[in-house]
Structures are given as structure tokens and as C-alpha cells.
N, C-alpha and C positions, 0 to 999 in steps of 0.2 A: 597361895595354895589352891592346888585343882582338887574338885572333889569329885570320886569315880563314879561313875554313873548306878543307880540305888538297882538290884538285883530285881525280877519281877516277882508282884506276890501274886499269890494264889489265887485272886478275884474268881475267874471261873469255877476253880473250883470247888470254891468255896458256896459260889452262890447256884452252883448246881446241885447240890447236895440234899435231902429228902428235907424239907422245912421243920420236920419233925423233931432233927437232931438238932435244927436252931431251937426249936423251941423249949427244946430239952437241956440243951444248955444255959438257957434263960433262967430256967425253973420254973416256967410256966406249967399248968396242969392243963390236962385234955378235960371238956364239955363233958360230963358222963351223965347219965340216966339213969340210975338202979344201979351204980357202980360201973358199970360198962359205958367204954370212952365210946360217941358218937362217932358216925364216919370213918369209925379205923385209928380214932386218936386225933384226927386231923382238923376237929374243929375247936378254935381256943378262944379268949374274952381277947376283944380288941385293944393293939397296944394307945391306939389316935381315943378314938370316940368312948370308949369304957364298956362298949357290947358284951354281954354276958355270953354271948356264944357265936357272934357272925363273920370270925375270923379264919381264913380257912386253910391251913399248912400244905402243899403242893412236893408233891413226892419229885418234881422235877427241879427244885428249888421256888422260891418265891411264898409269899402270902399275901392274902387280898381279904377285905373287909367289907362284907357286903351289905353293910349297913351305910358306913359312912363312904365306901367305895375308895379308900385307901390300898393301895397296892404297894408295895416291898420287894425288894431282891434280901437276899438274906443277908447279906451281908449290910443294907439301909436298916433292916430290921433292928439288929442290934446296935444298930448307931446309934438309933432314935430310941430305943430300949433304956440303951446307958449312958446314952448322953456322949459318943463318944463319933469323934471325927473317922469317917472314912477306913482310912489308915489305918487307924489302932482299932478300931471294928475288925478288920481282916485280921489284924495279928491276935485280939483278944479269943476271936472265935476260932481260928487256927488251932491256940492256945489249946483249945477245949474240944476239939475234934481230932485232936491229932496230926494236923496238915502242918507240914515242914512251912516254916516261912526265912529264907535266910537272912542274915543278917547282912545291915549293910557296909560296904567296905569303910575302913580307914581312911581319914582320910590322905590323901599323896600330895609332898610336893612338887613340885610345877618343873624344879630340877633349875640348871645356869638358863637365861637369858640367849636367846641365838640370834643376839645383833639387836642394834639399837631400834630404840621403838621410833615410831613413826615423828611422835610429838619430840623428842629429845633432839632430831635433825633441825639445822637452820632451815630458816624459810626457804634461803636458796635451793638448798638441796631440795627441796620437795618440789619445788617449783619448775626450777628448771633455768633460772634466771634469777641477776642478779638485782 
């Protein structure tokens, strides 16, 4: 069996997305002071070192920790969040942002054979000589 080649996911745009909405979908809280989130919301406790506030969500996608100097695409974020490879990072967060991710094909068979394989010929044949 051939199997069809995996449809592309959303990487870009996923990990261009306002950090904010990952972080929101984590269920992390925003840094606040008197009730009012720091920075616009944008600063959170580090997922790497435990920082209580030197994470910094990037409206362009991304997060970076400026304590332990850990940096993130959002889509690593939630890998390392949940423990989860790459792959299902993108589909998990998709999930939960709304981003289309398609599924991937069936898989196909290969169909009849179109002539002997190389290895099933005598030596001669391939050779040239007997």
C-alpha cells in the first residue's frame, strides 16, 4: 500500500497568531497588579523556569522569558505546556482557535504491479550476459 502524501497544517498560522490566544487557551492568567493585567495582558509566569511574571506573549506570535531567556513559537509553547509532540501541538491548538486542520488521506492501494521487478529477473537479464 502507498500512502497519500499528509495534507499541510497550519504551522504559520498558527504560530503567527497574538500569543495571547495561546496563552488563553492554555488557561494561563495574565500578571495583574490591583486586578489590572500588566503590559496589556501580555506578561504570564514562565512555562521553563517558574517565573512569576518574566514571560512575555508577542501580539506577532511567539513568547520569550526573560528571565531564563527561553523563547517559544506558539505552537513549541504548547508542546512543552502539554507535553505533546509537534504535530498534535498544531492540531490540539487549531482545536481550540478555530483553525481548519484537514484530515489526512486514506490510506490507497498501490493498484496491479506494471511488470516485473528488477529483483524477480535472472541475473542474465539484468546483466546483459550469460
Amino acid at each position: 500500500m502507498i500512502r497519500a502524501p499528509l495534507p499541510p497544517l497550519p504551522w504559520r498560522e498558527l504560530n503567527e497568531r497574538d500569543a495571547r490566544d495561546v496563552t488563553r487557551a492554555l488557561g494561563f492568567e495574565p500578571v495583574t497588579i490591583g486586578g489590572r493585567p500588566v503590559e496589556g495582558g501580555r506578561k504570564f509566569g514562565c512555562l521553563r523556569c517558574d517565573s512569576s511574571d518574566a514571560m512575555h506573549a508577542y501580539a506577532g506570535g511567539g513568547l520569550h522569558c526573560f528571565s531564563c531567556g527561553t523563547s517559544w513559537s506558539n505552537v513549541d509553547a504548547v508542546a512543552d505546556a502539554q507535553g505533546l509532540a509537534p504535530v498534535e501541538a498544531v492540531r490540539w491548538l487549531a482545536a481550540r482557535l478555530g483553525v481548519y486542520v484537514p484530515e489526512p488521506p486514506a490510506t490507497m492501494s498501490s493498484g496491479p504491479a506494471r511488470g516485473p521487478s528488477p529483483l524477480a529477473c535472472p541475473a542474465e537479464t539484468r546483466t546483459g550476459s550469460a
